[in-house]
C-alpha positions in Angstrom: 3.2 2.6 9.8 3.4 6.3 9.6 0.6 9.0 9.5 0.3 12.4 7.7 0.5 15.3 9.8 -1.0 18.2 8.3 1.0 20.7 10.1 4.1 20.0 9.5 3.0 18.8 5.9 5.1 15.2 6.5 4.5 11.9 7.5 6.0 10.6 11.1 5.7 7.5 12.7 2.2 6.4 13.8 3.1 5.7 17.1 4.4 8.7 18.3 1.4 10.5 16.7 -1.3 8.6 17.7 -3.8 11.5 18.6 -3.6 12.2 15.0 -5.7 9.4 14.0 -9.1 10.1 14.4 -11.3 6.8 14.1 -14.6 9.0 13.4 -13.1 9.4 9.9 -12.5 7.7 6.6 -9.1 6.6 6.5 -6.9 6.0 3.2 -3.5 3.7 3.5 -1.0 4.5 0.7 1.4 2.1 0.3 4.2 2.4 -2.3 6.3 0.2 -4.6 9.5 -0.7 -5.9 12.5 1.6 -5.4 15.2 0.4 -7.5 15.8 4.4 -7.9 16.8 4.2 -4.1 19.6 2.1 -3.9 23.4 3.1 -5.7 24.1 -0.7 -6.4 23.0 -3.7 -6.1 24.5 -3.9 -2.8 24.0 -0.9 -0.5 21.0 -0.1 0.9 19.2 3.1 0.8 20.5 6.0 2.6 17.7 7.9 4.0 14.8 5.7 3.7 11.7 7.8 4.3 8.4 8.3 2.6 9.5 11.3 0.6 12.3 8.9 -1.4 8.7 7.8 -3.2 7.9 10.5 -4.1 3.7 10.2 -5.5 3.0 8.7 -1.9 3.5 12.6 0.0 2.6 14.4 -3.5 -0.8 12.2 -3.1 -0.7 12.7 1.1 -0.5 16.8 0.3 -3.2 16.5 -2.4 -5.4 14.9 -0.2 -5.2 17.3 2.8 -7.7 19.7 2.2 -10.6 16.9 3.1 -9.9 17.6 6.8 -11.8 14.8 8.2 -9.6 12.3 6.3 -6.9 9.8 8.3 -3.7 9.3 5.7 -1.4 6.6 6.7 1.2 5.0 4.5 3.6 1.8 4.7 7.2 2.6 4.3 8.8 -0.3 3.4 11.3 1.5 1.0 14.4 -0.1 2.9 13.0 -3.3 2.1 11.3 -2.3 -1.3 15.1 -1.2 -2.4 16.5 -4.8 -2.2 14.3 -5.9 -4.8 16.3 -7.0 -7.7 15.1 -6.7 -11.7 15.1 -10.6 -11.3 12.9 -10.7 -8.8 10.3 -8.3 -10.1 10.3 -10.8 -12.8 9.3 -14.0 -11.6 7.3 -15.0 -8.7 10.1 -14.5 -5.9 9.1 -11.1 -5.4 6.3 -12.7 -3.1 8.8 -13.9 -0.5 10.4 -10.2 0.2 6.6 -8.8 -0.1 4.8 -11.2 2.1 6.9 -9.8 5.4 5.7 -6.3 4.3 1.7 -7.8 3.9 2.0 -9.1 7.7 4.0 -6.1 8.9 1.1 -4.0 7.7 -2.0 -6.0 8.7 -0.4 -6.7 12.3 -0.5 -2.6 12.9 -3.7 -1.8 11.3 -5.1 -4.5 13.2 -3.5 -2.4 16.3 -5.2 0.7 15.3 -8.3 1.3 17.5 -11.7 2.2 15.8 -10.1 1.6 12.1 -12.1 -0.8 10.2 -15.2 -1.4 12.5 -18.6 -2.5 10.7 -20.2 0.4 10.3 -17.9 2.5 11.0 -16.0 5.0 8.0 -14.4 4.2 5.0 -11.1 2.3 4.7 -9.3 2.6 1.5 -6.3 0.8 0.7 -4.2 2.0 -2.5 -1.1 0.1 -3.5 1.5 1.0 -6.4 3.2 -1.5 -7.8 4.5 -3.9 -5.4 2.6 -1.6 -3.1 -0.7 -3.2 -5.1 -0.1 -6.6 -4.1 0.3 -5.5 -0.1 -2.8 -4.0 -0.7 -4.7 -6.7 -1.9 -3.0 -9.1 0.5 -3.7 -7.0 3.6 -7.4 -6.2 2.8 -7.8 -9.6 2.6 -6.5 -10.7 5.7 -8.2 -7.3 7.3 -11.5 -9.1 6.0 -10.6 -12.7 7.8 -10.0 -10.6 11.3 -13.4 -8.9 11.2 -12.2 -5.5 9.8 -14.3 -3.6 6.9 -13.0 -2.8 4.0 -14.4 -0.6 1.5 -11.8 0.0 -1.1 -9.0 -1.4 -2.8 -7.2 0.6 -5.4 -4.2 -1.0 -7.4 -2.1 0.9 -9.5 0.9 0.0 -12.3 0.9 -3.5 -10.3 3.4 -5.8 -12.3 2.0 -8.5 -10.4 -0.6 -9.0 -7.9 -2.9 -12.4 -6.7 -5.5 -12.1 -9.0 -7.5 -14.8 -7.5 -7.7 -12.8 -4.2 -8.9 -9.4 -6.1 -11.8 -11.5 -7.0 -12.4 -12.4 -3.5 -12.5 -9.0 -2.2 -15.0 -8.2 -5.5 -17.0 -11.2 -4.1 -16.7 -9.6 -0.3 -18.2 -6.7 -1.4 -15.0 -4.5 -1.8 -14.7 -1.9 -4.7 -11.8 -2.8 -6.5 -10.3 -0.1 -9.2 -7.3 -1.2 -11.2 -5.1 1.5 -13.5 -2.4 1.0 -15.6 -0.8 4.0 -16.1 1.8 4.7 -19.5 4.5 3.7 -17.1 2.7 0.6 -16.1 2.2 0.2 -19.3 5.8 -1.3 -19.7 5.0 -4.2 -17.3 2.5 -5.7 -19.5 3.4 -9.3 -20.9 6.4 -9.4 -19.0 5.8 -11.0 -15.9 4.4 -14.4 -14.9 1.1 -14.7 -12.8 -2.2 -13.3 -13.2 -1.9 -10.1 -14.8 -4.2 -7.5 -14.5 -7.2 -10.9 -15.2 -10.4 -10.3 -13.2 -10.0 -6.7 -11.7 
């Protein structure tokens, strides 16, 4: 889990910046997608794997700065979101490599004091892509613990639980779904639910 730190206009690791959070505030939690672009085969692994290989997930972080009372964390899984083959984000088996990410995530913003309480500020979770179905996995396991959750925004997700985005509906969650021109190309060729009841 890494956090946004205005002054130096980067994200860092959450844990050696925890002062930054601040749980008086609405917090977003950006989580990006595939990165095919990220690997030079089909065998090595990224080379520097940080949040700035995503590229919209600090161009969205920057954008988002000037509302000063806002906590920005993001999930960089992009070691792990590299290894995904075209096969994979295909069929179903995506779920196996992306279910690791989902508990990484909820187990350390379940650690993160204040975030979440009832009552307390906003939590909004936006994934992209793969990043869509962390999203909707984590907020629903944030809702099991206790946590609230008041948004979940999937974007250009080639496949997601759709079942489970109706649950969070039901729960009381805003859910936004956008399909970009990109995202576009996804459309019809991937098994599951597909962008049904969001």
């Amino acid at each position: 889990l890494e956090i946004w730190d205005r002054a130096s206009s980067t994200f860092v690791a959450f844990d050696s910046f925890p002062g930054a959070f601040d749980p008086a505030s609405p917090t977003i939690v950006l989580i990006h997608g595939w990165q095919q672009g990220n690997i030079d085969s089909l065998t090595k692994l990224v080379k520097n794997p940080t949040l700035e290989k995503t590229e919209w997930v600090p161009c969205a972080a920057r954008m988002l700065t000037p509302r000063s009372n806002l906590n920005i964390l993001a999930l960089n899984w992009v070691r792990t979101a590299s290894t995904i083959s075209i096969l994979d984000a295909v069929t179903e088996n995506v779920a196996d490599k992306l279910d690791g990410e989902v508990a990484l995530l909820a187990k350390k913003l379940r650690g993160v004091s204040g975030l979440g309480a009832l009552g307390g500020p906003p939590v909004h979770l936006w994934g992209h892509s793969f990043g869509a179905y962390i999203a909707v996995k984590v907020a629903g396991q944030l809702l099991d613990a206790g946590f609230s959750i008041d948004q979940v925004t999937i974007a250009d997700a080639p496949h997601y639980p759709s079942c489970e985005v109706r649950s969070l509906a039901e729960r009381g969650v805003w859910v936004e779904n956008y399909r970009s021109e990109v995202g576009g190309i996804y459309a019809g060729t991937l098994v599951g639910g597909i962008y049904e009841g969001a």
